[in-house]
C-alpha positions in Angstrom: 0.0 0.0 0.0 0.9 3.8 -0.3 0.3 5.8 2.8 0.5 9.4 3.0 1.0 10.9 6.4 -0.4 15.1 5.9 1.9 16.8 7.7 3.2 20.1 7.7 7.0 19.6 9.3 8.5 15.5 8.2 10.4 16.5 11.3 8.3 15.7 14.1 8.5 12.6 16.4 4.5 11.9 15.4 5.1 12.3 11.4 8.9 10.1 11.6 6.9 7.4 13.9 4.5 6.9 11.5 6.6 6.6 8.8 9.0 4.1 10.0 5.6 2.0 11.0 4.3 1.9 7.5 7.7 1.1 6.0 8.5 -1.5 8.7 4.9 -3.1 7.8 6.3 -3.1 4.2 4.3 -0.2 2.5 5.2 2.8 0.9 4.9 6.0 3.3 5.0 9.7 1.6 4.9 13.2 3.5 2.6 15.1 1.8 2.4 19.1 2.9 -1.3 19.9 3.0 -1.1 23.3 2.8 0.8 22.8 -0.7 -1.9 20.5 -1.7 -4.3 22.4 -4.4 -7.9 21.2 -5.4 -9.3 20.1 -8.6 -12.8 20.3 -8.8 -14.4 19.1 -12.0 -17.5 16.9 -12.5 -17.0 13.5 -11.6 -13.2 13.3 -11.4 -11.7 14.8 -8.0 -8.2 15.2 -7.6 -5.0 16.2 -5.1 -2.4 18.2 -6.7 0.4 18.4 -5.0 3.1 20.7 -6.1 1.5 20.9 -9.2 1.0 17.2 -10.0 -1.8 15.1 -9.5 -1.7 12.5 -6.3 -2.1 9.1 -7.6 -2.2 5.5 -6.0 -2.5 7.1 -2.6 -4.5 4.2 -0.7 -4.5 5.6 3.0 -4.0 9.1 4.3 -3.3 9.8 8.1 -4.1 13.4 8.5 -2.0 15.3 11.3 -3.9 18.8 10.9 -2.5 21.3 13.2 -5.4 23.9 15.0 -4.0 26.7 12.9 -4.9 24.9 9.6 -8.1 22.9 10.6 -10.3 24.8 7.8 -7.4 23.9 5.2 -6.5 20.9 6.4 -9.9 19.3 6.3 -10.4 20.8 2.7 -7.8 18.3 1.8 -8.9 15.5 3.7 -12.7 16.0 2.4 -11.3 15.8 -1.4 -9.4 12.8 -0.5 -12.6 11.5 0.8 -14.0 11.8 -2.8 -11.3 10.1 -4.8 -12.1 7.3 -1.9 -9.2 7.1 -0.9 -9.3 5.8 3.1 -8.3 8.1 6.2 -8.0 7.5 9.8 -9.7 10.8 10.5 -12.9 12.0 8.3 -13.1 15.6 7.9 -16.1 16.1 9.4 -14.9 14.5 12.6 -12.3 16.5 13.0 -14.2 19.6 12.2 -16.0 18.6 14.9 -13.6 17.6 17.8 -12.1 21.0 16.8 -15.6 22.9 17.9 -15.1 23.1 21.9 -18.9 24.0 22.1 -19.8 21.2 19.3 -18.3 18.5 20.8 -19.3 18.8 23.8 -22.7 18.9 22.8 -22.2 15.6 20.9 -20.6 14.1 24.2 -23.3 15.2 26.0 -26.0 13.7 23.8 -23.9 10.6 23.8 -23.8 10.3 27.2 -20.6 10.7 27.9 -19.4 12.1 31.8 -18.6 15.6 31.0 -17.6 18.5 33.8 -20.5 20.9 34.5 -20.0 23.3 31.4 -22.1 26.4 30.2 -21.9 28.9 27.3 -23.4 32.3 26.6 -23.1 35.2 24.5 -21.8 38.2 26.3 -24.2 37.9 28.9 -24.7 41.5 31.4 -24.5 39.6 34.4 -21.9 36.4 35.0 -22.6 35.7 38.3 -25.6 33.2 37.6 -23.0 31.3 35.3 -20.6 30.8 37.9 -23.2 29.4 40.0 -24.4 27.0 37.5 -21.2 25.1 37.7 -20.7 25.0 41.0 -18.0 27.2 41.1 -15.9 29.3 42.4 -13.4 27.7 41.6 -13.7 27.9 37.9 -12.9 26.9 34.6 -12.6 29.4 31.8 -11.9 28.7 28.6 -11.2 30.0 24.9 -13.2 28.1 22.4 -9.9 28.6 20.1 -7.4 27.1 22.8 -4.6 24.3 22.2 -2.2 22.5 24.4 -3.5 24.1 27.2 -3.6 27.8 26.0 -6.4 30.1 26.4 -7.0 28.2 30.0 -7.7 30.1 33.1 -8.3 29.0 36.6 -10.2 31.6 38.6 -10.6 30.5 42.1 -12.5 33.4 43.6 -15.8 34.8 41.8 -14.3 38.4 41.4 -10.9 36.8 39.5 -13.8 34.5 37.7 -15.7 38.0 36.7 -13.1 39.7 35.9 -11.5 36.8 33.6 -14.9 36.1 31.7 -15.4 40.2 31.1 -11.8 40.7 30.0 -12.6 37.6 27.4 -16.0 38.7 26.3 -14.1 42.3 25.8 -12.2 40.8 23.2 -15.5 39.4 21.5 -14.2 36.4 22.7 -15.9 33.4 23.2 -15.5 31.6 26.3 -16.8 28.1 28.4 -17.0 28.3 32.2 -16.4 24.7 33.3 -17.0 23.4 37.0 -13.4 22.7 38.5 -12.9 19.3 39.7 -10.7 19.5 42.7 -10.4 15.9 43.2 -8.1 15.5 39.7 -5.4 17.4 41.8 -3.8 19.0 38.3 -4.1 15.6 36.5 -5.5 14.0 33.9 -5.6 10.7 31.5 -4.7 10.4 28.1 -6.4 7.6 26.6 -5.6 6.4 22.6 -7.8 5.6 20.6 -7.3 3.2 18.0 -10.7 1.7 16.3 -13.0 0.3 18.9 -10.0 0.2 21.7 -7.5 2.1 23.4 -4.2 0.9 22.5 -2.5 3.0 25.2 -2.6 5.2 28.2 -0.8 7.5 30.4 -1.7 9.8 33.5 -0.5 13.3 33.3 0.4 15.5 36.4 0.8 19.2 35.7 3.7 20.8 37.8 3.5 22.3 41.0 1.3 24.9 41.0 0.1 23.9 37.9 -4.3 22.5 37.3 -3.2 22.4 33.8 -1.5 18.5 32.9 -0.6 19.2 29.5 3.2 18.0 28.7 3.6 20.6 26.7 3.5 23.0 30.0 6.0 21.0 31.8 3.4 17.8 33.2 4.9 14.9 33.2 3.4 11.3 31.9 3.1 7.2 33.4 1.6 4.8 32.2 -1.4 3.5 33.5 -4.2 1.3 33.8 -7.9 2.4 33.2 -10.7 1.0 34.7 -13.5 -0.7 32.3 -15.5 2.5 32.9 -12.8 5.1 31.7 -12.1 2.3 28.2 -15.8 2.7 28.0 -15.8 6.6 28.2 -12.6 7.0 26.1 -13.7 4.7 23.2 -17.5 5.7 23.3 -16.0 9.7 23.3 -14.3 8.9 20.0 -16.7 6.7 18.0 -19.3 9.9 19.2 -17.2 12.2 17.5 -16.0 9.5 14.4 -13.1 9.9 15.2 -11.3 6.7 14.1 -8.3 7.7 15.8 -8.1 10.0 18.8 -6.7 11.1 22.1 -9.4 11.2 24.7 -8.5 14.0 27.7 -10.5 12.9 31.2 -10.7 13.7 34.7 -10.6 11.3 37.2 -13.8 12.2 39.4 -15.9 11.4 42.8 -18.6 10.7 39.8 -16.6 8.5 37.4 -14.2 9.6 34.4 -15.3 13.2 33.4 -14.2 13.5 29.4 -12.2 17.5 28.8 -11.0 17.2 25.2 -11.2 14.7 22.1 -8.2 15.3 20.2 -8.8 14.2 16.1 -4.6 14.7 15.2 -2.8 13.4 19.1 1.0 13.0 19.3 2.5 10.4 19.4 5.7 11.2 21.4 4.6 11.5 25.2 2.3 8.9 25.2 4.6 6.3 23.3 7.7 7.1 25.9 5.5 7.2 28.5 3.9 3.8 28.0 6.6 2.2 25.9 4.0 1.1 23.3 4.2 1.3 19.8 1.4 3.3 18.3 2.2 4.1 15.1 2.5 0.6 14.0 -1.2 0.1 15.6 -2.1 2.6 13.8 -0.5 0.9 10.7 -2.2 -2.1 11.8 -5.7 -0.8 11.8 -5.2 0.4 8.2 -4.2 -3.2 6.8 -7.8 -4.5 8.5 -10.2 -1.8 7.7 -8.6 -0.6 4.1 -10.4 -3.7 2.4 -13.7 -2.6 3.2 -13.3 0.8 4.5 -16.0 -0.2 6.9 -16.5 2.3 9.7 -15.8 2.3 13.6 -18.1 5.3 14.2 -21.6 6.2 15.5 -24.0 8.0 13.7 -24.3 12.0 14.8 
């Protein structure tokens, strides 16, 4: 087969992963840019041009669409999607997991544990919205945040007030998500791959740190999940259609509380971390479902 990982930079640790898997599993693996991809539309003949030629024989894409290019990115995937050629991520699943507000509304229909979380536009008075969760403490976050960005902790409700109308100032749109104290700064990552996770790793932020991203100095071990966090991680994904995914959750006095369904996850924490080869079960899932193209996902 010829796999094409879309990536932007054939230097990360998640783009040379995957491309060692898919050689070592004896296919053909190209890094295809895809922001220098370019569109044909015409009736009944799609096509990818990349760098001015046309894309052929591509069997499998694995899209790695960075925040910054999700509008893009997805153009490409969606085109791919009518030549039928297969991808681990359909466009309009990661569209989706993109949407803060979106896919937590699809979580929430699902029935997936979610922290307390309510949105409104601008409103005159916060002080009911605090109250809705729960809080103070509180939550506050950008719709538009990555990696942990655009992430506030207000633990009093004048720093919560003063957050949220300093946000709305900006025309900004913001969440305000019940704080769960119990998580003490940490969180699980779970992968995703088809209708299990393949690996998993609990991150602690720093000290004095609720956020657990690695990318703000947590660190990450391996551990175990109980059948209820499998069931909330892979039900969280397949919700979305996300065929691959990182799955974010809090560990909580209620049962595993889902924060973030990521559509394009790295590769590198979890896989030190855990000491589990993910690419190549990524590769893997390819060779089974490439025949039929058949599909892990739920209906939204």
């Amino acid at each position: 087969m010829r796999i094409a990982i879309l990536s932007t930079n054939p230097e990360l640790y998640s783009t040379k992963r995957l491309v060692r898997a898919v050689e070592e599993r004896g296919h053909e693996a190209v890094v295809i840019d895809h922001l220098r991809c370019q569109m044909m539309i015409e009736g009944g003949k799609p096509d990818v041009l990349y760098k001015g030629r046309p894309l052929e024989n591509i069997d499998a894409i694995v899209p790695r669409i960075g925040a910054s290019a999700t509008d893009y990115g997805c153009a490409v995937v969606r085109q791919f999607e009518m030549m039928k050629v297969f991808t681990t991520a359909r466009s309009q699943a990661i569209t989706r997991s993109r949407n803060k507000l979106r896919s937590l509304q699809v979580l929430s229909k699902a029935g997936v544990g979610l922290p307390k979380t309510v949105f409104a536009k601008h409103p005159k008075d916060v002080d009911p919205l605090i109250a809705l969760v729960g809080g103070p403490p509180v939550v506050i976050k950008l719709l538009e945040g990555t990696q942990g960005m655009g992430v506030v902790l207000a633990e009093s409700a004048k720093a919560a007030k003063s957050t949220i109308e300093a946000f709305y100032g900006l025309k900004a749109n913001v969440l305000i998500q019940e704080y769960i104290a119990e998580a003490k700064g940490a969180d699980i990552r779970a992968f995703v791959v088809g209708n299990r996770v393949v690996a998993a790793m609990k991150r602690q932020g720093k000290e004095g740190e609720f956020r657990s991203n690695l990318h703000r100095g947590g660190s990450g071990q391996t551990v175990l999940l109980t059948p209820d966090e499998e069931w909330t991680a892979v039900h969280a994904a397949k919700s979305l259609g996300l065929r691959v995914a990182g799955v974010d959750m809090l560990q909580s006095n209620r049962g595993p509380l889902v924060l973030e369904v990521n559509s394009s996850p790295g590769l590198e924490g979890v896989e030190k971390a855990t000491k589990i080869d993910i690419a190549a079960q990524i590769v893997e899932y390819i060779e089974e479902k490439i025949p039929t193209d058949e599909v892990d996902t739920v209906g939204v």
